[in-house]
C-alpha positions as CSV (number, residue, x, y, z in Angstrom):
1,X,24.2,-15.3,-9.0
2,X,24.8,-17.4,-6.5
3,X,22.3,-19.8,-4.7
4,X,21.2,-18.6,-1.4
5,X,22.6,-20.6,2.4
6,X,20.6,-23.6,2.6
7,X,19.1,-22.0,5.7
8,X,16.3,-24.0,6.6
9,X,14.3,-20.7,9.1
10,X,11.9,-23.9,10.7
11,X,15.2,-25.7,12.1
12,X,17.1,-22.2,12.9
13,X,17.5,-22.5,16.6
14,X,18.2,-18.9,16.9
15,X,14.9,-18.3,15.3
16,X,13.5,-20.2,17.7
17,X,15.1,-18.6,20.5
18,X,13.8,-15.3,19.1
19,X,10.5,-16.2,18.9
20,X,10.9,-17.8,22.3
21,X,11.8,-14.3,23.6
22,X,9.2,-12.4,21.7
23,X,6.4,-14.5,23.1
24,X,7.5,-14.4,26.4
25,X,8.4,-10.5,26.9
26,X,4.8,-9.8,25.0
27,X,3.0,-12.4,27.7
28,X,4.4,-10.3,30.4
29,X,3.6,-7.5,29.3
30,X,0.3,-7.7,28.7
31,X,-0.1,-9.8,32.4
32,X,1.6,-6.6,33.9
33,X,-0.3,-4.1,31.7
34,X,-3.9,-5.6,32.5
35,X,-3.5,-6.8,36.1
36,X,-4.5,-4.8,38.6
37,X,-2.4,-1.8,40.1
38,X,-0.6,-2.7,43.0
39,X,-1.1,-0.1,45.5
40,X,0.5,-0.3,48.5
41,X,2.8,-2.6,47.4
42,X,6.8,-3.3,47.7
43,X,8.2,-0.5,45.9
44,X,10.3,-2.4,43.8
45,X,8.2,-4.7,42.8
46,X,5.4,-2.6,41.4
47,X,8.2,-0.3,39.5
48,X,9.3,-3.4,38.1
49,X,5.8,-4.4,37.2
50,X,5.1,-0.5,35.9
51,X,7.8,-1.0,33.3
52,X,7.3,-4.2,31.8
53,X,3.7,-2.8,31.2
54,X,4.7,0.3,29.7
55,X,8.1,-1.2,27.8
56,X,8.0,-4.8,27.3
57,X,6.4,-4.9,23.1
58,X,9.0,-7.1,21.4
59,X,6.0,-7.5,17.9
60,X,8.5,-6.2,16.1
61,X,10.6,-9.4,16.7
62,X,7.7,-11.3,14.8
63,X,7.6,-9.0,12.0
64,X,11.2,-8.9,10.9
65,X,11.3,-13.1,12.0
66,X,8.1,-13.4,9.7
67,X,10.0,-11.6,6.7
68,X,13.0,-13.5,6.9
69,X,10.9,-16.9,7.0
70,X,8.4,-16.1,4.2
71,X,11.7,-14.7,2.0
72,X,13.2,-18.0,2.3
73,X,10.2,-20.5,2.2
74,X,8.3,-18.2,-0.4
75,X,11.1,-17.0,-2.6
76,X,12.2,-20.0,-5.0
77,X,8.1,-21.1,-5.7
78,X,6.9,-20.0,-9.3
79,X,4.4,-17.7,-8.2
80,X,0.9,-17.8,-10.8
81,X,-2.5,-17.0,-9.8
82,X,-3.4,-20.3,-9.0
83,X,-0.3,-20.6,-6.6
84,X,-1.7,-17.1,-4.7
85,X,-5.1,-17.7,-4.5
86,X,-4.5,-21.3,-3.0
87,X,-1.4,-19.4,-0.3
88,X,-4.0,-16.8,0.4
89,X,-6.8,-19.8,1.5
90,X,-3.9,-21.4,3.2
91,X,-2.3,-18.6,5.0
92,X,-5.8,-17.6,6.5
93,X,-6.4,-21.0,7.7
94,X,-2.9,-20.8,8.8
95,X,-3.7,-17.5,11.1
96,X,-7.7,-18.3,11.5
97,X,-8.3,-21.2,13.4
98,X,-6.0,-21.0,15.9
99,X,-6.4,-17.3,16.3
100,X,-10.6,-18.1,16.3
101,X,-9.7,-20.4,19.0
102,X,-8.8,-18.8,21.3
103,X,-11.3,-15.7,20.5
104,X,-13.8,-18.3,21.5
105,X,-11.7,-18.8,24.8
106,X,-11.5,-15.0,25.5
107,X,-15.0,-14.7,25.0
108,X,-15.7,-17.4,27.4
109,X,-12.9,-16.3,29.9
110,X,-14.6,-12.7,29.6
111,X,-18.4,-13.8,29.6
112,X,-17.2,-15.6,33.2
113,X,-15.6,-12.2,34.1
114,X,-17.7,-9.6,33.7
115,X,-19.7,-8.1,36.8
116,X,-16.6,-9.3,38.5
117,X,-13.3,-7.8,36.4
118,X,-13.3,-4.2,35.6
119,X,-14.8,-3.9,31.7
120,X,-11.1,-2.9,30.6
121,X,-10.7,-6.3,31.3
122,X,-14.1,-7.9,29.4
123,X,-15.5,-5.7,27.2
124,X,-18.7,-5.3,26.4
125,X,-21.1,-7.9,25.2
126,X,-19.9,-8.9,21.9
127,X,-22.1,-8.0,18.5
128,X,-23.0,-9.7,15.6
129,X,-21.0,-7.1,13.6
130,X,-18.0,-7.3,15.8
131,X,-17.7,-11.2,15.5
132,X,-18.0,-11.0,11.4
133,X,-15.2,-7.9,11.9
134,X,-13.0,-10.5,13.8
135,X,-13.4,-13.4,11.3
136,X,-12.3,-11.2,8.5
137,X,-9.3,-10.1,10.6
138,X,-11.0,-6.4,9.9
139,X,-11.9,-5.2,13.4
140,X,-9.5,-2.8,14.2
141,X,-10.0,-1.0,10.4
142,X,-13.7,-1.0,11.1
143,X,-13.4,0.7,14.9
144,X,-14.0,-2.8,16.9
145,X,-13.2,-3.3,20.2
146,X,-11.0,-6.5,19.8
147,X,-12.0,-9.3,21.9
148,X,-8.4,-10.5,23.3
149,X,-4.7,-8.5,23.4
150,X,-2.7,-8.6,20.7
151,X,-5.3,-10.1,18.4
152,X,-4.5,-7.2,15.9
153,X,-1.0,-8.5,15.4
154,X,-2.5,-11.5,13.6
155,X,-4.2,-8.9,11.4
156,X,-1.5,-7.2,10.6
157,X,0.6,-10.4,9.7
158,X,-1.8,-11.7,7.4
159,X,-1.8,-8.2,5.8
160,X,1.8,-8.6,5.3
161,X,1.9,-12.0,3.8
162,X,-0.7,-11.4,1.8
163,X,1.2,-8.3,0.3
164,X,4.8,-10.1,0.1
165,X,3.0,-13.1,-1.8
166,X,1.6,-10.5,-4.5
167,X,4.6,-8.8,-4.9
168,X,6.3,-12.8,-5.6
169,X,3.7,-13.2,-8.0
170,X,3.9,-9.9,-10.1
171,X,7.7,-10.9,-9.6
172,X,6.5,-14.2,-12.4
173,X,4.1,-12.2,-14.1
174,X,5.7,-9.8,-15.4
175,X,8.2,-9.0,-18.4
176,X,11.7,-10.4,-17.5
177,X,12.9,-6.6,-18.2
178,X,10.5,-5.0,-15.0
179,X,10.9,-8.0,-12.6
180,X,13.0,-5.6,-10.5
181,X,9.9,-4.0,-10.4
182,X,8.5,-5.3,-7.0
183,X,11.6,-4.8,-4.8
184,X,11.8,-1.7,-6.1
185,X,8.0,-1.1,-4.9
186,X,9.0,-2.7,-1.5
187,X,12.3,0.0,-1.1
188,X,9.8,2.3,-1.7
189,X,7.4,1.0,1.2
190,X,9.9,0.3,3.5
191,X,11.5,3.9,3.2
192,X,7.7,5.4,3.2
193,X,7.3,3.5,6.5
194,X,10.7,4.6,8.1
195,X,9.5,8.6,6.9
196,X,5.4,8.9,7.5
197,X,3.2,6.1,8.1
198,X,5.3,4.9,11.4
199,X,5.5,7.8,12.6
200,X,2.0,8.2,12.7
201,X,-0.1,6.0,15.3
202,X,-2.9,6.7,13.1
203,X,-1.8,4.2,10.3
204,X,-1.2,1.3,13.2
205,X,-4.1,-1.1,12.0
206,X,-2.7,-1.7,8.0
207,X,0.4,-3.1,7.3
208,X,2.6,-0.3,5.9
209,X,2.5,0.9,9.4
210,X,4.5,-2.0,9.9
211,X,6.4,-2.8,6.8
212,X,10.0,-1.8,7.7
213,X,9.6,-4.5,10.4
214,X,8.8,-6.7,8.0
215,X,11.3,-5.3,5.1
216,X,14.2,-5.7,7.2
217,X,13.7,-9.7,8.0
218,X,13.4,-9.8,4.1
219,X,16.3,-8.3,3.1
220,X,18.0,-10.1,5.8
221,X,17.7,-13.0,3.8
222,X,18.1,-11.7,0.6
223,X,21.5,-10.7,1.8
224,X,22.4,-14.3,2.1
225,X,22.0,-15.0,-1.6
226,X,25.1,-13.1,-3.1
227,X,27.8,-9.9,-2.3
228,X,25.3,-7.8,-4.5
229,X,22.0,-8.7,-2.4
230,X,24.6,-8.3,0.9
231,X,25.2,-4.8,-0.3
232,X,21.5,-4.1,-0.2
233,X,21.1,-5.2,3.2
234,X,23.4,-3.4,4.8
235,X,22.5,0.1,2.5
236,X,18.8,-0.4,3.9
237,X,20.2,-0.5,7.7
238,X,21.9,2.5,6.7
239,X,18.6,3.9,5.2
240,X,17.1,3.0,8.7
241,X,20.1,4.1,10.5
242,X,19.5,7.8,8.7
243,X,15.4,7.5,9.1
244,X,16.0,6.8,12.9
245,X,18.4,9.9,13.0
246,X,15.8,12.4,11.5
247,X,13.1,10.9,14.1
248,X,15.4,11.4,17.3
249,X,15.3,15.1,15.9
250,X,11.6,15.0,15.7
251,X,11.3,13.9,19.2
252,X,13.7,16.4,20.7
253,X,16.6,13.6,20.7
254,X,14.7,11.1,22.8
255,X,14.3,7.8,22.3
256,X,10.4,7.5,21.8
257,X,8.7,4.4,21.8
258,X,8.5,3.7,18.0
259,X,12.3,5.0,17.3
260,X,13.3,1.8,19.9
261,X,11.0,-0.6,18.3
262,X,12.9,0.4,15.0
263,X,16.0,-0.2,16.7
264,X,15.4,-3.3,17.9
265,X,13.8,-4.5,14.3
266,X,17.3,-3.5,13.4
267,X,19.2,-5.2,15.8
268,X,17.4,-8.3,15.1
269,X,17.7,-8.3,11.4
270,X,21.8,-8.5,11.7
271,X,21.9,-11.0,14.2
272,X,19.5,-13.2,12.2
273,X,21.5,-12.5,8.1
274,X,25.1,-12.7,10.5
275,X,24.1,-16.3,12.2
276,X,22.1,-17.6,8.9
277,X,25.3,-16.5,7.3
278,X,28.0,-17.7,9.6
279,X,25.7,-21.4,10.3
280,X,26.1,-20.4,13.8
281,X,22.3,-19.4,14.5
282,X,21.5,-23.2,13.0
283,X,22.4,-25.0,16.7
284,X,22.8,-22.3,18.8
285,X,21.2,-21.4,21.3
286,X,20.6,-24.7,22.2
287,X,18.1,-26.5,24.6
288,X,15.1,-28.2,25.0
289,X,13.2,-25.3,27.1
290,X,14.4,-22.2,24.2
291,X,12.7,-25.4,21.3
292,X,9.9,-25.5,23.1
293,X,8.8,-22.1,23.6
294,X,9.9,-20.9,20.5
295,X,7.7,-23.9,19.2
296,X,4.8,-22.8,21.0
297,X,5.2,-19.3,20.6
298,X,2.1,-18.3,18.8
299,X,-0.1,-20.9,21.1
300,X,1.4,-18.4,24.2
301,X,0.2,-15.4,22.6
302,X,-3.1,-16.2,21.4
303,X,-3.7,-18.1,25.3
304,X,-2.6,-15.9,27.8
305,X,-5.0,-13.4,28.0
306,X,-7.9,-16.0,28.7
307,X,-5.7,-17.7,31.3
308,X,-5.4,-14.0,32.8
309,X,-8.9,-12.7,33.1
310,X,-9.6,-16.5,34.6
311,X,-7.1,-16.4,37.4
312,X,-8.1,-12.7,37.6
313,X,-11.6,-14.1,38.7
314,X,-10.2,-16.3,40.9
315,X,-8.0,-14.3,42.8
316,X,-10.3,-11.7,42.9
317,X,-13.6,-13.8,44.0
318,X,-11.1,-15.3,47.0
319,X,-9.8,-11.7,48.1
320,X,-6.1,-12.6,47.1
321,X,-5.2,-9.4,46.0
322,X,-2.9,-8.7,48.4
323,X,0.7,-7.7,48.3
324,X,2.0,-11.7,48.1
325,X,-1.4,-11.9,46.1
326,X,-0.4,-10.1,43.4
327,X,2.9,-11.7,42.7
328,X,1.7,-15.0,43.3
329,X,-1.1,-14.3,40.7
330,X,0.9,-12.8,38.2
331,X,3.6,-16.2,38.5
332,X,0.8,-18.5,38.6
333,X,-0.9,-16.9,35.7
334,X,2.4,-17.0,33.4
335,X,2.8,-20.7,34.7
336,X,-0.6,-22.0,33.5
337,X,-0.6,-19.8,30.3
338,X,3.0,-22.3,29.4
339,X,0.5,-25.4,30.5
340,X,-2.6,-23.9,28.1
341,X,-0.3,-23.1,25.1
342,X,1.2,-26.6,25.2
343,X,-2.6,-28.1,25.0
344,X,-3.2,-25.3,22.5
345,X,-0.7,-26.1,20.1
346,X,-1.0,-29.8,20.5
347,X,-4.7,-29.9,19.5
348,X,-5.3,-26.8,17.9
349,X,-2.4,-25.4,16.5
350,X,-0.8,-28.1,14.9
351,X,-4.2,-29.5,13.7
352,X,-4.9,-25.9,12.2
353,X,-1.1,-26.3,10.6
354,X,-2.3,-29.6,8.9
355,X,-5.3,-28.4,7.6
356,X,-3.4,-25.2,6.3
357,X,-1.0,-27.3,4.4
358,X,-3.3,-29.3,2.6
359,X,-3.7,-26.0,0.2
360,X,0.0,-25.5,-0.3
């Protein structure tokens, strides 16, 4: 078998570009999705503001970039369980002290907010119970109100590297005759997901909901290795392709929410094994702006919410919720949400990404 591309995903720029675009679509939408309505607005501009809210989720971009990553850093490492347990310590640390970061900030931003914002906005007053739920990355399982947007996705990831690193080790565990054993248990996830579990919203908070995300950046990789991996890649878009068909019919031939999600995890997968594979995603897209926020990424998704509810309490303790009002607030808020997630991933994020590695 031939070696796999040597693809280094940390210097891909087109992974950085997609991260770049993840972040960003999933910053708007939650600015759009939690500000205010805009009543009596410019037509236009609250339609355009409606359907970023209702449409702009681009997770699944993460998901599929995280499999395609983990496949290539995590794949060639002799997995034992010395090697997990020390991957599991680092990959919480990893996740946890940014992500506990900025919980602290959206509990600060909130505790400012609240007789001010509506409580859609702040939440309750946080309990014991709730903050132990967040530190375990358990909150949503347990029926917690989560403290910031999108904190869930970090649960969900760490589910999902967690499971791909035990299916590597049972991979060098195992007889050499029933090593085929764990991609054959992750066909059989991926295609369960595709069927049932994402079809049903009730399965959202574990990972299986997820998992053909995920399955799909994997395989993307995998493809890279040889004409026989290639094969699998492109039977398991088929798979999808046929999964996605059956769900149309479901929903009356509509394009519901989750059947677009899939299709973009889709779309994303190719372009990412067809650049690795042609070297063309390795410099391009180019520039110093798509480096940057594909660098700081996770920073902008952990720090925008605080920013919001902040400049939410500004704008509405001055009475600037006005027609300009709004747009100016919603610009403003994206602007200094960049400015915190540059400080954030300077002294937290990279600090946390220090610390993380000293298990590896």
């Amino acid at each position: 078998m031939s070696q796999a591309r040597s693809v280094d995903p940390g210097r891909m720029q087109l992974i950085e570009a997609m991260r770049a675009l993840a972040s960003t679509v999933i910053a708007w939408h939650h600015l759009c999705l939690y500000w205010p309505p805009m009543t009596g607005q410019v037509a236009w501009v609250a339609e355009v503001v409606r359907w970023i809210s209702e449409n702009g989720r681009a997770t699944q971009l993460f998901f599929v970039i995280g499999g395609f990553v983990m496949a290539q850093s995590m794949s060639r490492r002799r997995w034992d369980g010395a090697v997990l347990r020390r991957y599991a310590v680092q990959r919480y640390l990893r996740l946890a002290l940014p992500y506990l970061a900025a919980m602290m900030l959206a509990l600060a931003a909130c505790a400012v907010g609240r007789g001010l914002l509506p409580e859609y906005l702040t939440g309750g007053t946080p309990t014991t119970m709730q903050i132990l739920a967040h530190l375990v990355f358990l909150q949503k399982i347990l029926g917690y109100e989560s403290f910031s947007a999108g904190m869930w996705f970090v649960c969900i990831n760490f589910q999902l590297s967690l499971l791909f690193a035990l299916g590597l080790w049972c991979r060098d565990t195992l007889p050499p005759g029933l090593r085929w054993l764990p991609m054959a248990a992750g066909w059989g996830l991926a295609a369960s997901c595709l069927f049932y579990f994402n079809v049903d919203d009730r399965w959202d908070m574990w990972a299986l909901y997820f998992f053909a995300h995920f399955f799909t950046g994997v395989l993307a990789w995998y493809g890279l290795r040889s004409r026989r991996w290639a094969t699998a890649f492109w039977a398991y878009l088929l798979l999808s392709a046929m999964a996605l068909t059956w769900r149309c019919g479901l929903d009356g031939w509509q394009f519901a929410l989750p059947t677009v999600r899939m299709l973009v995890a889709l779309a994303v997968g190719m372009v990412l094994h067809l650049g690795a594979r042609s070297g063309l995603g390795v410099q391009w897209p180019s520039g110093a702006t798509v480096t940057y926020l594909g660098r700081t990424a996770y920073s902008l998704f952990l720090v925008h919410f605080p920013v919001l509810v902040l400049v939410l309490c500004v704008w509405t303790w001055l009475g600037w919720l006005t027609p300009m009002g709004h747009v100016a607030g919603l610009l403003s808020t994206y602007a200094l949400s960049l400015l915190a997630a540059n400080l954030f991933y300077r002294y937290v994020e990279t600090p946390a990404a220090r610390v993380s590695r000293e298990f590896a």
